[in-house]
N, C-alpha and C positions, 0 to 999 in steps of 0.2 A: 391401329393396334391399341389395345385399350392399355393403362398404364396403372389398372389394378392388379394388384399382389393378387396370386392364386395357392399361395406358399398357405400350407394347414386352413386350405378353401373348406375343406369339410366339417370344421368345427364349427359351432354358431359363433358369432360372433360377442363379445362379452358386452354388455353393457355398463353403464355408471350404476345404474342401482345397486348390481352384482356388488359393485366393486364395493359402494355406499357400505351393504350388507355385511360384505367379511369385513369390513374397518372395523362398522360397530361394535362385531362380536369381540374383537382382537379389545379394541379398547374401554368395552363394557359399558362402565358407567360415565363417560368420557364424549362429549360430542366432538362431530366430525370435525366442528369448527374449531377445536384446539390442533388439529394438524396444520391449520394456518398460519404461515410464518410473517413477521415482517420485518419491511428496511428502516436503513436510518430513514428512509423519508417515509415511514410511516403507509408505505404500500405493500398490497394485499401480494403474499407469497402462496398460492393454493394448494392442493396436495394432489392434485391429478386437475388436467385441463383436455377439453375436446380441441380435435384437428381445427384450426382457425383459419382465414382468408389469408392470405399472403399480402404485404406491404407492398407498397413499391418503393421497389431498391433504384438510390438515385450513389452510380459509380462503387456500388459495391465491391469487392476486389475479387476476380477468378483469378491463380497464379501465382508462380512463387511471389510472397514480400519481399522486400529487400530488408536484410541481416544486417542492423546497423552495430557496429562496436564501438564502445568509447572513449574517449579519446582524452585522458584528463592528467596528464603525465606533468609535475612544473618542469620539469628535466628535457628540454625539445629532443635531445638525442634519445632520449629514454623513447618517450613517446612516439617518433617517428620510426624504431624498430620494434614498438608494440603494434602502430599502425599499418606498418607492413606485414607483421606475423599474422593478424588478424582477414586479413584481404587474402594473405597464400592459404589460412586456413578455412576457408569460405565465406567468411563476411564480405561484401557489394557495399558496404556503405558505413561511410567512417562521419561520428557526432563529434565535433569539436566541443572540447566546454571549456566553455572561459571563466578563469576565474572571478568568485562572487555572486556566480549564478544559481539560478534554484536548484539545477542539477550538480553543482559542484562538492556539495558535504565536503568542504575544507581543502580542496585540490584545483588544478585546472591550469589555464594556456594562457598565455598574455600575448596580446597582437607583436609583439616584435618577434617573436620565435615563430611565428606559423609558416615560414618558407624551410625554416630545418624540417620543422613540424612535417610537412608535408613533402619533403624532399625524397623522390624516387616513385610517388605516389603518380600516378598517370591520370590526370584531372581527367582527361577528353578518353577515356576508356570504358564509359559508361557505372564509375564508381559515383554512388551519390553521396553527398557531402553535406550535413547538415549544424546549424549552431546552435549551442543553449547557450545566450549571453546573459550579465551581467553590463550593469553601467560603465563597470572601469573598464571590459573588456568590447566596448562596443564599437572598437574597430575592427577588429578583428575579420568583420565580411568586408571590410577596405580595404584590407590586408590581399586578403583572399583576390579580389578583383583586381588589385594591381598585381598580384603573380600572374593569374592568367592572361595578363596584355602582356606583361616580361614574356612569358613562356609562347605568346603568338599566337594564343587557342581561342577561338572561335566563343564566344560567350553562350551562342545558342547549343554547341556540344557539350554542356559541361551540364551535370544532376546537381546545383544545389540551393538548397533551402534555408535563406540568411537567415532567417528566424528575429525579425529584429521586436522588439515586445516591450514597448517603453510603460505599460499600466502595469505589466505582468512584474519587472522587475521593481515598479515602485510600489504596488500592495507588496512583494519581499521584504522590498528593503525599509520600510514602513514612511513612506513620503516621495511627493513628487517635486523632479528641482526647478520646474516652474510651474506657473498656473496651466491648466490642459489646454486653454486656447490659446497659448504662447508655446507649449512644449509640441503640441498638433501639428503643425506649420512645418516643425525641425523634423519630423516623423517622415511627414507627408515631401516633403523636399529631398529627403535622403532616398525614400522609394525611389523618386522621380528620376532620381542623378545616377542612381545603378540599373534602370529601367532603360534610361538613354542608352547607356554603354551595352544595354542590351540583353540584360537581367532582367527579365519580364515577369517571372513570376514566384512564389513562396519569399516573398521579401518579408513579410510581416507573418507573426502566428500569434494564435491562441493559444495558452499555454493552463492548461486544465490542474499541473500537476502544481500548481501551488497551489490552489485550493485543498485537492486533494491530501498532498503534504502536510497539510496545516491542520489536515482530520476533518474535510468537510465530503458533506453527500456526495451521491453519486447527481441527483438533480441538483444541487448547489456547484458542483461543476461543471455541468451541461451550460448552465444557466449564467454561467461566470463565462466561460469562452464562447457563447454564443453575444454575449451582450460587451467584450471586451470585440472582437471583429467587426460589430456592427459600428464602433465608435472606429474603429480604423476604415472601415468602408466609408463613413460622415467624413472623416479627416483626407481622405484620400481625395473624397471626390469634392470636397471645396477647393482643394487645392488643383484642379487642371483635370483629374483623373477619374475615367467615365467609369460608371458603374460595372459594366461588362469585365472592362480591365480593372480595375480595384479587385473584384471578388476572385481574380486571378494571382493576384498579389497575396493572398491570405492563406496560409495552413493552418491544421489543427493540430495538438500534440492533445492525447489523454495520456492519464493513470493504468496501467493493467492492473489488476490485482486479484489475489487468490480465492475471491467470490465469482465464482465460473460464472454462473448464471448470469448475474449484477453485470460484468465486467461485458460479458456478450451483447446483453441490452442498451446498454452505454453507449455502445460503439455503435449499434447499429440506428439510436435515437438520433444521434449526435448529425447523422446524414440527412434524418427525418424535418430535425428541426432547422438546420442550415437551408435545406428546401422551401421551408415555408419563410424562411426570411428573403432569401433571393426570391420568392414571388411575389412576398411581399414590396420586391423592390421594382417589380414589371419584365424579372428576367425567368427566361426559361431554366430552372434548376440543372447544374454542371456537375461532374465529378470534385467534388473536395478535395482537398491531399488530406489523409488522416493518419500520424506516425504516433506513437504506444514507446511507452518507455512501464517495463514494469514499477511498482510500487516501492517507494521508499519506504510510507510508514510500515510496511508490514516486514521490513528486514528487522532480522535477530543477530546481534552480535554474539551469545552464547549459543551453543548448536547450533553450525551455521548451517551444518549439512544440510539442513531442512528446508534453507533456504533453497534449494533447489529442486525441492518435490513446490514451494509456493513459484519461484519462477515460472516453472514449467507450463504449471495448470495456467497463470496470468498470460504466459507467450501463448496457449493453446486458445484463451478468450478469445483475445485480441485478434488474432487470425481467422476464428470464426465468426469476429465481430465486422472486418472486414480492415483490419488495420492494414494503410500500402508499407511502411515501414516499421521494425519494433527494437526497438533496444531493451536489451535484457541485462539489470542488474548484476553481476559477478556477484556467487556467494558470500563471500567474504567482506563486501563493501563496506557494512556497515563497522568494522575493525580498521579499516582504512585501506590504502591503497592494494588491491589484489593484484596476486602475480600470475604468470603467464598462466597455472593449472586452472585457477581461479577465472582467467578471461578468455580462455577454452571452450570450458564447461558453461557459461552464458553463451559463447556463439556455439555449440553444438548442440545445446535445446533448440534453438531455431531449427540447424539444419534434418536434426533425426526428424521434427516435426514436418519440414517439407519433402525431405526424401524419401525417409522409411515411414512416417503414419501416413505420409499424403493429405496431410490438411489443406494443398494451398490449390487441391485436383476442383476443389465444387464452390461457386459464388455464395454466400450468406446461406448457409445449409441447414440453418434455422429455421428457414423461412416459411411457414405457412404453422409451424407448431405453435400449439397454443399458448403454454407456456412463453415462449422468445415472443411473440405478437403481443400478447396480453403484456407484458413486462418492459416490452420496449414503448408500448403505447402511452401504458403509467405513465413512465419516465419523463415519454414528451410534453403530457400534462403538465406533471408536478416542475421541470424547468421552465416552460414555457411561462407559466404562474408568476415563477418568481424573475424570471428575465422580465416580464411587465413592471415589475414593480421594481425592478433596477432602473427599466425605462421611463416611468414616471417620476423617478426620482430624480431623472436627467442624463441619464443612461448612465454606464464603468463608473468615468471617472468622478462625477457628483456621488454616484451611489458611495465610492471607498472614500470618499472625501467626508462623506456623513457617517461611514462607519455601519452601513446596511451591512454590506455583505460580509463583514467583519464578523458583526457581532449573532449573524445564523451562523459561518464555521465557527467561531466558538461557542454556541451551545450544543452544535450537532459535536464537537471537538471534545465537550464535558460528558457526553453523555456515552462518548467510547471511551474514555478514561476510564469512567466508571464501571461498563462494562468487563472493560479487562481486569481493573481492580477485583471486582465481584466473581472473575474467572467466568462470567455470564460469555463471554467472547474465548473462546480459548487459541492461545500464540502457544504454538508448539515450542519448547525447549526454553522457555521464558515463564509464562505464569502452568502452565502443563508442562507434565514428564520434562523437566529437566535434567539436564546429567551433570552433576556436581564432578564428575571425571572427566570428562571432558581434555583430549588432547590439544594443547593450541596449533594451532594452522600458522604455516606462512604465509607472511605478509613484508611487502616492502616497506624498508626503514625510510620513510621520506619524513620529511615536515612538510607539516601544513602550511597551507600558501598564504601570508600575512596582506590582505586586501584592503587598502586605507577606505573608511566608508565615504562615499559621497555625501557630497552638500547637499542639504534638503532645503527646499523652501514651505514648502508646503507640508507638514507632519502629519502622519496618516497613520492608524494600528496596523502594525502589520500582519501579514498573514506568515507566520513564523512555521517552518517544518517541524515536522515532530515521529517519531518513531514510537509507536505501541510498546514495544518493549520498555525502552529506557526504563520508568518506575524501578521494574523487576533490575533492571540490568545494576542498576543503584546499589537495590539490597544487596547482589553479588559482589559486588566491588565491597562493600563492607567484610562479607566474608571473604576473599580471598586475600584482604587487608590482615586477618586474623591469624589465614592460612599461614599467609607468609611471614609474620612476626612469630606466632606460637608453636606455629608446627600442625595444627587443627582448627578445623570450623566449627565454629560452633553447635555444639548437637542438643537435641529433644529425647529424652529416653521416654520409648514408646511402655508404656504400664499396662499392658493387653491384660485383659481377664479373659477367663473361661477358657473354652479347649478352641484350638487353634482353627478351626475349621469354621468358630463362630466370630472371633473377632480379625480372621486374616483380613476379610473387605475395609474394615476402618482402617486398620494397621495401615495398608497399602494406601489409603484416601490420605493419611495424614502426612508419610514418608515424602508423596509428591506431593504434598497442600505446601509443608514444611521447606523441601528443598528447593522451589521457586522462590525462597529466600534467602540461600545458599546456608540453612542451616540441615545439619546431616543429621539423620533418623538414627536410634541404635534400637535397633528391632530385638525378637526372642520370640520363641514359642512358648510366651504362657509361663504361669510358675506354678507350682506343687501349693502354695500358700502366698501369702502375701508377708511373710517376715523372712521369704526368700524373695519377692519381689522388692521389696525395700533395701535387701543388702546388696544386690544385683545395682540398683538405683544409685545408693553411696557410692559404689564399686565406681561405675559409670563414667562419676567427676561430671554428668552434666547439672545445670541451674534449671531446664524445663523440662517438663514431663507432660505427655498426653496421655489418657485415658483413651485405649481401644476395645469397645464391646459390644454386644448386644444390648437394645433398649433395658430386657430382661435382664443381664449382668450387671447391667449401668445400674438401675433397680437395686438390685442386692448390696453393693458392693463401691459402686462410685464414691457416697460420702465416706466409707470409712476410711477408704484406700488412699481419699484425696488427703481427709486430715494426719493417714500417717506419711506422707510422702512430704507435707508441708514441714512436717516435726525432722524430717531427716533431712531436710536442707532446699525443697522446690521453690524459688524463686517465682514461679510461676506456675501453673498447671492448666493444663486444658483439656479438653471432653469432645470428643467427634459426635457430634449429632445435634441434633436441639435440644432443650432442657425439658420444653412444653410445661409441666404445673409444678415442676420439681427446681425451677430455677431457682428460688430460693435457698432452699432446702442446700442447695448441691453450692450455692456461692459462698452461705455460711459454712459448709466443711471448707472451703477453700480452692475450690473452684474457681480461675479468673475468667477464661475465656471460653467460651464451644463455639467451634469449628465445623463448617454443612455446606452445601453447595449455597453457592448466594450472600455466603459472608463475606464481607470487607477484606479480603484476603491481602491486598496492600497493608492495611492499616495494621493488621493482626500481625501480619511479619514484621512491617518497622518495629509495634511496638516490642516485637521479641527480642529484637537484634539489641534496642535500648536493654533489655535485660540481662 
């Protein structure tokens, strides 16, 4: 049976020229090569791709994932009836986070609670159990082990993945508390001691999401857990343990995040390039374990609704990327601890995605398109690149000891600042359309978990998280500082010229340019004259004014209008657009700032809020 489509057989078939052809027209004087996008790592995004060869997929996943929920309650009673509600409401697989860890954002479990913690929870019932540690908490898989010998259960019936990541929490925590050939040993020994008892495999992981966290590439992360496993593979097997079994000993953890495409490729490189390390090692390449935890940096603590149109799409990557396990953010995270609606709504993205879209029906469904091939290929390139030159440098821990890999996430880290600054990157309900009205959500009243830092011997920069938001969240908190002392936020009286139908687009550019600083708009339709605009202004009680118009309005009308706005009290005044040969002209009537796609839009709000 042939396995070509016969579906609208009767049309010809369209070609790229065709296609070439209508772009042109659409974009005129415009070549085709400005439809071409690219990544932080500086690779080619194309605008249409031909059918490509298919990869080979090594342990891709066909099949429901497993629905991990998390698990970061300091309260063990609390947490162990979140971790039951979570299990009766379909989640298979419960993440411990222990306090201090990269996954913790101020919350988490301390190894003496974890028998409440998990009290009623049925280890040997096919629940998988996985851990984001921290140093203070890195008992915590001890813990776990001596329940299951209390409890009588079998070590080989039990799903879990100890996660243990001694480089991962020391670029966190910025230093390691011995030198790597003295801390290696304690690594490799501790594998060894839960391998006995008969824990054979997922005791060590790569943990992608600090890099990530910290605002680095998607190849700066490839490249970061590909190159932190191969030093636990080195550590493993000087100490007793064969190759074969070592690479059994290792998971992976990535970032999901709300670049569909990006996040699909990730995941599916991440297989590509583990392959070519285990042959490079003389073994036949195996199925990885690969578990996805959505994006930190891309949560918004204002509007958080949103954060669940970006989970979603992150949970939908990652499963099409081939993640075996995914843990999905609650919307509300980045506010603090979410309550049960909030840890719901994170495991029911999973489940509508496996039941009702059926994502989990077809293996890596990408696969032969040219886009996903061409973009996972990059990928492997551009990591591979630099995982050399991690390994030249003496592999992980020489590389963060010298501050390599450090100092790439922080310039890939400066140049998405600046991005979102410039609103070149748009975060829905942060630096775009935010909503100054905004109802608060519930959240539970806990405190944050006070975690004494470890001793460090070794000092390292650390790879510090970070949220795209915050900047913006900043400016807010100044306004709702204002809110609640005055009674009002600070406002911009918008000074529109000409008839309404000409300056509504600026008006509107400004209102949202404006309230991503939580300062509020006082809009109007236009005035009859400008010495009703100016009493309207007084009226107002605000210190800034924007100028909304037509280049042609601005022309007529911007200097005069700026110097009588200055004379009736403008503190400040700005102009939606570019000034182009009139900047002059327009700063001596009193013009201070213009406002356009591409400006400084941090900078231009701090310095409002100063006024």
């Amino acid at each position: 049976m042939s396995d070509e489509l016969t579906f609208a057989a009767e049309f010809p078939a369209a070609t790229r020229e065709q296609w070439v052809a209508l772009a042109s027209r659409v974009l005129k004087s415009k070549p085709i090569g400005s439809l071409t996008a690219r990544t932080a790592d500086g690779l080619a995004i194309a605008p249409l791709y031909s059918r490509a060869r298919e990869s080979a997929r090594v342990g891709s996943r066909a099949g429901r994932w497993q629905v991990m929920a998390r698990v970061d309650h300091p309260d063990p009673a609390v947490a162990n009836k979140q971790a039951l509600d979570d299990l009766e409401g379909g989640a298979n697989g419960l993440v411990l986070v222990g306090a201090g860890a990269v996954g913790a954002h101020g919350y988490g479990l301390m190894a003496d609670t974890l028998a409440r913690v998990l009290d009623g929870v049925l280890l040997d019932a096919g629940i998988a159990i996985e851990f984001d540690l921290s140093p203070q908490t890195k008992d915590l898989p001890l813990a776990l082990a001596a329940l299951i010998k209390e409890r009588g259960i079998a070590p080989a019936s039990v799903d879990i993945r100890f996660g243990f990541d001694p480089l991962g929490a020391s670029a966190h925590n910025g230093g390691f508390p011995l030198p790597w050939p003295q801390f290696a040993p304690l690594a490799a020994n501790l594998a060894a001691d839960l391998a006995a008892q008969g824990f054979k495999r997922a005791l060590m992981v790569a943990d992608g999401r600090i890099v990530h966290s910290a605002g680095g590439t998607e190849a700066q992360e490839l490249a970061f857990v590909i190159a932190v496993a191969v030093a636990y593979l080195r550590a493993l097997e000087a100490h007793g343990t064969t190759l074969d079994d070592a690479r059994r000993m290792i998971f992976f953890r990535l970032a999901a995040d709300a670049d569909q495409f990006l996040t699909i490729a990730k995941f599916r490189a991440l297989r590509a390039l583990w392959a070519r390390v285990e042959e490079s090692c003389g073994l036949v390449p195996a199925p990885a374990f690969l578990a996805a935890e959505t994006a930190w940096r891309m949560m918004t603590r204002n509007d958080p609704q949103v954060n669940i149109l970006r989970a979603t799409i992150a949970a939908f990557a990652s499963a099409i990327g081939g993640a075996d396990a995914t843990t999905v953010l609650p919307f509300t995270s980045a506010r603090g601890l979410p309550d049960a609606f909030a840890r719901r709504v994170a495991r029911n993205t999973q489940l509508v995605l496996i039941e009702e879209a059926s994502v989990a029906r077809v293996a890596d469904p990408t696969a032969g398109t040219g886009w996903s091939e061409q973009l996972t290929s990059d990928l492997c390139g551009a990591a591979w690149a630099l995982f050399q030159k991690i390994e030249s440098a003496g592999g992980a821990p020489a590389a963060l000891e010298q501050g390599i890999i450090q100092r790439k996430v922080a310039a890939a880290r400066a140049e998405r600042e600046r991005a979102i600054a410039t609103r070149k990157d748009a975060l829905v309900g942060a630096n775009e359309f935010p909503d100054l009205g905004e109802t608060p959500l519930a959240m539970l009243d806990v405190a944050r978990a006070n975690v004494a830092p470890m001793p460090v011997a070794i000092p390292i920069e650390p790879l510090a998280p970070m949220r795209l938001a915050q900047p913006y969240e900043t400016l807010r908190d100044t306004s709702d500082r204002m809110l609640a002392t005055s009674g009002a936020r600070p406002k911009v009286f918008l000074a529109n010229l000409g008839a309404s139908a000409d300056f509504t687009e600026r008006a509107t550019f400004a209102t949202n340019f404006f309230a991503a600083g939580g300062i509020e708009a006082i809009s109007n339709d236009g005035f009859a004259s400008r010495d009703t605009l100016i009493g309207v202004f007084k009226a107002s009680g605000a210190r800034l004014a924007c100028l909304c118009a037509t280049d042609d309005d601005c022309a007529r009308g911007a200097a005069d209008t700026a110097r009588a706005l200055k004379a009736a009290g403008a503190q400040r005044i700005y102009l939606v657009g570019r000034p182009g040969e009139r900047e002059a002209e327009w700063q001596a009537a009193g013009i201070d700032t213009f406002i356009h796609a591409g400006c400084d839009a941090l900078a231009i709000l701090q310095s409002s809020l100063d006024h």
